[in-house]
C-alpha positions as CSV (number, residue, x, y, z in Angstrom):
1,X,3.9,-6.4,-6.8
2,X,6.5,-4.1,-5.4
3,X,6.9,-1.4,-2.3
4,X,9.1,1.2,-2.3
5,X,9.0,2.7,1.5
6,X,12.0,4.8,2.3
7,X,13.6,5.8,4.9
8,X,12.6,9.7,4.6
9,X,8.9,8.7,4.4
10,X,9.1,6.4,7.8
11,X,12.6,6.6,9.8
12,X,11.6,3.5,11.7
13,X,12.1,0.3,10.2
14,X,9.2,-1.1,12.4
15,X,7.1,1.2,10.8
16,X,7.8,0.4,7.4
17,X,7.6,-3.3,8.1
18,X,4.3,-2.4,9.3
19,X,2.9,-0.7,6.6
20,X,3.9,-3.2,4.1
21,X,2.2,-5.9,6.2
22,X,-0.7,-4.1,5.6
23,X,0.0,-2.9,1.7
24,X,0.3,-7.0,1.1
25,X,-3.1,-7.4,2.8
26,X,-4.8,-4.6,0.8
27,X,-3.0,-6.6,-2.5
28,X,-4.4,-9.8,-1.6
29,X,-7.9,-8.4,-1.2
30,X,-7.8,-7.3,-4.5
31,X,-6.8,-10.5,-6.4
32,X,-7.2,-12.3,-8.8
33,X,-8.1,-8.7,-10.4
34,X,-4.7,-7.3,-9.8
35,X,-2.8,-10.2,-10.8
36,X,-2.3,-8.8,-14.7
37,X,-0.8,-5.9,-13.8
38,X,2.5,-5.3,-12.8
39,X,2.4,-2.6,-9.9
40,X,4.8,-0.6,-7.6
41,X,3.3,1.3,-4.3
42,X,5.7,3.4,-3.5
43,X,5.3,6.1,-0.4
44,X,6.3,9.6,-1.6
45,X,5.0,11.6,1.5
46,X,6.0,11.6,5.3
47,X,3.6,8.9,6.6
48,X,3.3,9.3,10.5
49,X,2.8,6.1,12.6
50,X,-0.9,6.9,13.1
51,X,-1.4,7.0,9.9
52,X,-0.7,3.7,8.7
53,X,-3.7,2.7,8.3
54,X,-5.0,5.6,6.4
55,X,-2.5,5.1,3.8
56,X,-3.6,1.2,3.4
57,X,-6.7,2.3,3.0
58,X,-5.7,5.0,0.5
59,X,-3.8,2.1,-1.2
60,X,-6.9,0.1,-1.5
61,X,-8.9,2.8,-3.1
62,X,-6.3,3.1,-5.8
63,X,-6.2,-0.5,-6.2
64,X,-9.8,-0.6,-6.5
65,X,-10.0,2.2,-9.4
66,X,-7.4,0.1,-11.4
67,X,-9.8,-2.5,-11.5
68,X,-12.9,-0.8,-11.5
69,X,-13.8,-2.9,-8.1
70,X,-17.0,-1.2,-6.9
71,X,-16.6,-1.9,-3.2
C-alpha cells in the first residue's frame, strides 16, 4: 500500500498526516481482501481541510469496487 499526498494538493503537513491516518484506516477495513493487490492512493485534486473525510470515504468506495465489497 502506498500514498502519494503532495504538497500542492494539501500545503500543510498536518493535513496530509491527517488524511493518511485515515487512508490507513479505510485500508485496514478492507483487508484481508486488499491484501493481493498492490495499490497506490494518490491525491490529484486540492483537498481542503474539511474535506478529509470526504476523500477517506471516497477512498473506501474505490476500495470497495476493487473487491467487489458490497457494504
Amino acid at each position: 500500500m502506498g500514498y502519494v499526498i503532495g504538497r500542492k494538493a494539501m500545503p500543510r503537513a498536518v493535513d496530509r498526516n491527517r488524511l493518511r491516518r485515515r487512508l490507513r484506516e479505510s485500508v485496514r477495513a478492507a483487508r484481508p481482501a486488499v491484501e493481493r493487490f498492490d495499490i497506490i492512493l494518490r491525491v490529484r485534486d486540492r483537498v481542503r481541510r474539511n474535506d478529509i473525510a470526504a476523500a477517506a470515504a471516497e477512498a473506501w468506495v474505490l476500495l470497495a469496487k476493487l473487491t467487489g465489497d458490497p457494504r
